[in-house]
C-alpha positions in Angstrom: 20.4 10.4 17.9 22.2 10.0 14.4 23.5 13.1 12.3 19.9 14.8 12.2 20.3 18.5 12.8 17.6 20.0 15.1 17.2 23.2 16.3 15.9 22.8 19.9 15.4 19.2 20.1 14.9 15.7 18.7 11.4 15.0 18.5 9.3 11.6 19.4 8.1 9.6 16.5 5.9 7.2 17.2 6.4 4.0 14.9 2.8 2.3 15.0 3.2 -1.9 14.0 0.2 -3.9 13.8 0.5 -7.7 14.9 -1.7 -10.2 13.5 -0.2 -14.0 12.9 3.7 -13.1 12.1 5.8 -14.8 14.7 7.6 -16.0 11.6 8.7 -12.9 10.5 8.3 -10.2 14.2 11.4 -10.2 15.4 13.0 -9.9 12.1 11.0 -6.3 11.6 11.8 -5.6 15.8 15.2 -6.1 14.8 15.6 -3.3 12.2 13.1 -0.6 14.5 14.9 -0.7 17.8 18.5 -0.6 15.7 17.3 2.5 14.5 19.7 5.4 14.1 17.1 7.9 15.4 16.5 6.6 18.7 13.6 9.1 19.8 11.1 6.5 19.2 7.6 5.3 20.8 7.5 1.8 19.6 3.8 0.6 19.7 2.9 -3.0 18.6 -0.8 -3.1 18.2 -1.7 -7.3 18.9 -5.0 -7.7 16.9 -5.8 -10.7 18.2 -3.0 -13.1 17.2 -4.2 -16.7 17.3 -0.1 -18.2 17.2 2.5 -17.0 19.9 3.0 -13.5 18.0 1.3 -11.5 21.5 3.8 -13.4 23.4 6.6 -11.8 21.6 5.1 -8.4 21.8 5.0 -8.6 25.3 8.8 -10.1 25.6 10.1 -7.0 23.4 8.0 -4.9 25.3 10.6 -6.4 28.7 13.5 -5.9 26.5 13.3 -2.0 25.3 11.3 0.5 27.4 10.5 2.4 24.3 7.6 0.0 23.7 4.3 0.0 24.5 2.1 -3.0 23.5 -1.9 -3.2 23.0 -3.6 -6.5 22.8 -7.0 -5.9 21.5 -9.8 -8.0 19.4 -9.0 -9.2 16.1 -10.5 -6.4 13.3 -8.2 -6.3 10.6 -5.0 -4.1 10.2 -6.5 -1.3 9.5 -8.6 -0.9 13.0 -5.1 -1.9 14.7 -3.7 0.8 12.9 -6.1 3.4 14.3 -5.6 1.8 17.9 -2.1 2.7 17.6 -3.0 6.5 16.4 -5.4 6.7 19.8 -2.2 5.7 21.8 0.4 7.7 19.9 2.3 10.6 21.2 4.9 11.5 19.0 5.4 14.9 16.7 5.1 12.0 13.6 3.9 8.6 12.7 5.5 6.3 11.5 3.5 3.2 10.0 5.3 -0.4 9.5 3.9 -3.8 8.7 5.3 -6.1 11.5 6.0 -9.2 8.2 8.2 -6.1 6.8 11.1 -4.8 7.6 13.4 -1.2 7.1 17.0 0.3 6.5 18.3 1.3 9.7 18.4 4.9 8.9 15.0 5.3 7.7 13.1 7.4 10.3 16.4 9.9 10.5 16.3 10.2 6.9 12.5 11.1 6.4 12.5 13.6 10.1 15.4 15.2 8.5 13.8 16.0 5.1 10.4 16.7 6.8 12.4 19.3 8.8 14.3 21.0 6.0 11.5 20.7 3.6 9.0 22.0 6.2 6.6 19.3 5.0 4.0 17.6 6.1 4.6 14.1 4.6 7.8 12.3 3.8 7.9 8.9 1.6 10.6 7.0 0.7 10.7 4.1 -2.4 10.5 0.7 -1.1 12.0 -2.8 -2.1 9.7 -5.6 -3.0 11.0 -8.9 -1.8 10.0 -11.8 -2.9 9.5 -15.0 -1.4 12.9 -16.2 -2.3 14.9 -13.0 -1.6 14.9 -12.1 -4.6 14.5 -8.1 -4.6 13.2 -5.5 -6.8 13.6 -1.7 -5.9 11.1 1.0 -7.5 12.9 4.0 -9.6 12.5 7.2 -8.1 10.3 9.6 -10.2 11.4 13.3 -11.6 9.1 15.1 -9.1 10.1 15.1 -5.8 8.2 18.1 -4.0 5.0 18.5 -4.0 2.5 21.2 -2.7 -0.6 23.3 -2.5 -3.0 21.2 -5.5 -0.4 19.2 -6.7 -0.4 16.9 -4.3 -4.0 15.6 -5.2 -3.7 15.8 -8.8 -0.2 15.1 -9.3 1.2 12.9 -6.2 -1.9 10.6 -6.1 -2.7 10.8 -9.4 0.4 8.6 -9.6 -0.6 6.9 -7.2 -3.7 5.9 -8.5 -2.0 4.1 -11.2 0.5 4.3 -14.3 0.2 6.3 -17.5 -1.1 4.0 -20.7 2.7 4.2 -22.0 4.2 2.6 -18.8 3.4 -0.7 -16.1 5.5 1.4 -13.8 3.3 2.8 -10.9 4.3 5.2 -8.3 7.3 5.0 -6.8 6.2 5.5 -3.3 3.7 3.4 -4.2 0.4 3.3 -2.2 1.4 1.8 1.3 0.7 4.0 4.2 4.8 2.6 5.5 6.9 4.0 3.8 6.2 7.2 5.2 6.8 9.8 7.5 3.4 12.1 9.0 3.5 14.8 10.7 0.7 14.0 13.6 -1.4 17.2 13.5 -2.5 15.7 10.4 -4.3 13.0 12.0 -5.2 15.3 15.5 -6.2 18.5 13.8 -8.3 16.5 11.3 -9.1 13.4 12.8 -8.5 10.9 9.7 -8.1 7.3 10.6 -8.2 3.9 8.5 -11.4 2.4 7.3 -12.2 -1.3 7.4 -10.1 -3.0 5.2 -12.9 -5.5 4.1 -14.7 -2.6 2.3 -12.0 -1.8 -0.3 -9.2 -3.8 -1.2 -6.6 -1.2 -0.4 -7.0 1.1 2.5 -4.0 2.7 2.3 -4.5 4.2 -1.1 -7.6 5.5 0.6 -6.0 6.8 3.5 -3.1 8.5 1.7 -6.2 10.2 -0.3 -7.4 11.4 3.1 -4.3 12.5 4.7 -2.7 14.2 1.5 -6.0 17.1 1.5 -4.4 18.6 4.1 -1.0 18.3 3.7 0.1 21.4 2.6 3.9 19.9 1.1 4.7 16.5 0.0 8.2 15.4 -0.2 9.7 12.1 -1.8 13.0 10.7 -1.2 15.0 9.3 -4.0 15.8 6.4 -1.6 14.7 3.0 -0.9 13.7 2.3 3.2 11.4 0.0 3.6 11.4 -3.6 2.2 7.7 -5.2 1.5 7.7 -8.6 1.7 6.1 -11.8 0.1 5.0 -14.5 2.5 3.2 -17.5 2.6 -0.2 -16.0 3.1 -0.3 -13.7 -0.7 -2.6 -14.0 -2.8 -2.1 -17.7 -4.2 -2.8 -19.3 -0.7 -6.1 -17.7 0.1 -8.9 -17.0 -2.3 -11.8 -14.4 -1.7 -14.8 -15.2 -3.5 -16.0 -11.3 -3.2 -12.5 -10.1 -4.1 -13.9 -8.6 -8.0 -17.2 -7.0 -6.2 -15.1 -5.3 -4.3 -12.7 -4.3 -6.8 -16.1 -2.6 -8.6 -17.0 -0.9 -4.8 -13.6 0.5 -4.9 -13.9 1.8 -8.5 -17.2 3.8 -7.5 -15.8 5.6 -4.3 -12.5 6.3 -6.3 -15.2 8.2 -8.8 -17.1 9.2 -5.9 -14.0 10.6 -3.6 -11.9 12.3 -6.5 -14.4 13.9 -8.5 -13.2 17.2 -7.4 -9.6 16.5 -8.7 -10.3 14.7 -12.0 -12.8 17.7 -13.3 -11.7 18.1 -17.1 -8.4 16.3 -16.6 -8.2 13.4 -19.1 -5.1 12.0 -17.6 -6.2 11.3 -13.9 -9.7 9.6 -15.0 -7.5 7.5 -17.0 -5.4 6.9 -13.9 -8.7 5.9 -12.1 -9.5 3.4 -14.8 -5.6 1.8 -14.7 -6.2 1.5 -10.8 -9.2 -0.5 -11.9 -7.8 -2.3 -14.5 -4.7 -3.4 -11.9 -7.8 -4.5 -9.8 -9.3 -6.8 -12.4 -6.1 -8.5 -13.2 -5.1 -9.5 -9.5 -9.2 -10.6 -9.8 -8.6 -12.7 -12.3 -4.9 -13.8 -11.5 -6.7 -15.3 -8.4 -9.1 -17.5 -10.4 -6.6 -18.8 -12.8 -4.4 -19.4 -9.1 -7.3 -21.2 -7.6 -8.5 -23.4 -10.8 -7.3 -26.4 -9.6 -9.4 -26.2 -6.0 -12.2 -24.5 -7.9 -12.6 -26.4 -11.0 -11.8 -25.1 -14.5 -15.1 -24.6 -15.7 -15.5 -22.3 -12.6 -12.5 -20.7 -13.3 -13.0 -19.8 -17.1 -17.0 -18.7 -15.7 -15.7 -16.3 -13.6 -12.9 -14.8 -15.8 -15.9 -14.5 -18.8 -18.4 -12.8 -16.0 -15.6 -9.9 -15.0 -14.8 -9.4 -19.1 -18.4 -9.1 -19.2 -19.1 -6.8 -16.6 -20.8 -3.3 -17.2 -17.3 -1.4 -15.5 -14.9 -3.7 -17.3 -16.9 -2.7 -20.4 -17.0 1.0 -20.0 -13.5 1.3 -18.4 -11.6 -0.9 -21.4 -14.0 0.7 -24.5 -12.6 4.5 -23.5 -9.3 3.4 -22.3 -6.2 4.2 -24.9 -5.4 0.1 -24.5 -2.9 1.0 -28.3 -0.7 3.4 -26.5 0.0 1.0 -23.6 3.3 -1.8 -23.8 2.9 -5.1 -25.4 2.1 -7.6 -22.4 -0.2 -5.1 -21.1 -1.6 -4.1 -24.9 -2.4 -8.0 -25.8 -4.0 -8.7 -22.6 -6.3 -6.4 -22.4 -7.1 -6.5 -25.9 -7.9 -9.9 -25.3 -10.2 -9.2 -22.4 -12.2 -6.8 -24.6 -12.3 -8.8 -27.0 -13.7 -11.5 -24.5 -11.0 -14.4 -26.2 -11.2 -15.8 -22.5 -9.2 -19.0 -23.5 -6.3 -16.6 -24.7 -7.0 -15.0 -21.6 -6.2 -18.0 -19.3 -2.9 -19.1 -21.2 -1.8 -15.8 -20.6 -2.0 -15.7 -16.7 -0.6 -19.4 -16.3 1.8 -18.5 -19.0 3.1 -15.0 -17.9 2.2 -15.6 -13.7 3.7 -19.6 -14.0 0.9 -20.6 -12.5 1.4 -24.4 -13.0 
């Protein structure tokens, strides 16, 4: 069972791994779960409806390790196969991991073990972008490391929302539901699942929102487990026409769902607006990416229409855009100052989009 030191006993964890289309990359991420130091695991693979052979492996993993239970179900996005996996779960704590990721052998040890020392409710580690090439890039832990009673909504996700003007650097845990250790009466007790990942472009920031208003102690670990990573379906190989319009949805819950915490507090509205601001740049990254299919004079529309917009507008006219860094400073100047040829040079320039 590893070093972990438990009073009574070593308790199940169920690690929940949606499936959809990553027979490239499954057995890489099966690999690093069932090598696990902390054996205790219920290994659920949650099959949303995989149109290449990745249900196939499910099932031969499934014949190789009894700790596995697989679900093959209808295709509805990861974050219904990720509430599929809750329904079946049994364990004390959830553990959450994207099957075209991977982890450090020790992770779920590491996290139980500070959950049960800390006597906290949630455990996230950093995590290790990797890009398509290998290359890798590991976030810096924060200060802060405990967090509990209101902190944990207007401190922990405050930085997860997004980073101060002065710095690009977001939140070190970032906003990935992996990463993570829960303790399941979170989700029993208050029955939160995943929404529809079509509505919002990031269901894991809202379902970290969710789960965090009733943890009672948060706890980060200094140390990098899990490593996200880059494949051939990111955002340069598939555009979504709706992408900004949802970016603007997003925006309006985010106002909507954290009024309570943002009341008189300066700092998290501005976090708010940064997460939007994020938004609009991956928006408009994805024109510039997709000029060539869509035709330039689509392109440099579309990039004019979002500088345009009534949000952009109001978000960029209060925002302290002089107090952030240089790249981010010019940019957004730029986009304010609707100079939407500056604008495009500066994503093909800075994102080498050729």
């Amino acid at each position: 069972m590893g070093g972990i030191l438990m009073k009574d006993k070593h308790p199940l964890i169920s690690v929940i791994i949606p499936v959809f289309n990553v027979a490239p990359y499954l057995n890489r991420c099966m690999e690093t779960i069932v090598s696990q130091t902390y054996t205790n695991l219920q290994i659920i693979m949650v099959d949303d409806g995989s149109t290449d052979f990745s249900g196939s492996l499910c099932d031969q993993w499934k014949k190789a390790d009894n700790r596995i239970k697989v679900i093959h179900k209808k295709n509805e996005g990861l974050g219904m196969a990720r509430n599929s996996g809750i329904k079946a779960a049994e364990g004390e704590y959830f553990l959450f991991v994207d099957s075209d990721d991977y982890v450090d052998k020790v992770m779920a040890e590491k996290l139980l073990q500070t959950l049960v020392i800390q006597q906290a409710d949630i455990c996230y580690s950093g995590f290790v972008d990797v890009s398509i090439n290998g290359e890798e890039r590991a976030g810096v832990p924060p200060e802060k490391l405990i967090y509990s009673g209101d902190e944990i909504m207007a401190d922990f996700i405050g930085e997860a929302l997004g980073a101060v003007p002065e710095t690009s650097r977001n939140c070190f845990a970032g906003m990935s539901a992996c990463a993570a250790l829960y303790r399941a009466s979170l989700f029993r007790e208050e029955e939160v699942f995943f929404r529809k990942e079509e509505k919002v472009l990031c269901e894991d920031l809202f379902f970290n929102i969710a789960i965090c208003r009733y943890a009672r102690k948060v706890v980060l670990l200094p140390e990098c487990f899990y490593y996200y990573c880059a494949n051939e379906s990111s955002l340069t190989k598939r555009y979504k026409k709706d992408r900004y319009e949802v970016a603007k949805h997003m925006k309006r819950l985010l106002d909507t769902e954290l009024k309570d915490c943002g009341a008189g507090n300066i700092s998290f509205r501005q976090r708010i607006d940064r997460n939007y601001m994020d938004n609009l740049i991956t928006c408009m990254k994805q024109e510039v990416a997709f000029r060539k299919q869509n035709g330039k004079d689509w392109c440099m529309r579309r990039l004019k229409e979002m500088a345009e917009d009534e949000t952009t507008l109001q978000v960029l006219k209060t925002y302290p855009i002089k107090k952030m860094e240089k790249k981010q400073r010019i940019l957004f100047t730029m986009i304010l100052t609707k100079n939407m040829y500056v604008v495009y040079w500066l994503f093909r320039l800075r994102y080498r989009l050729s």
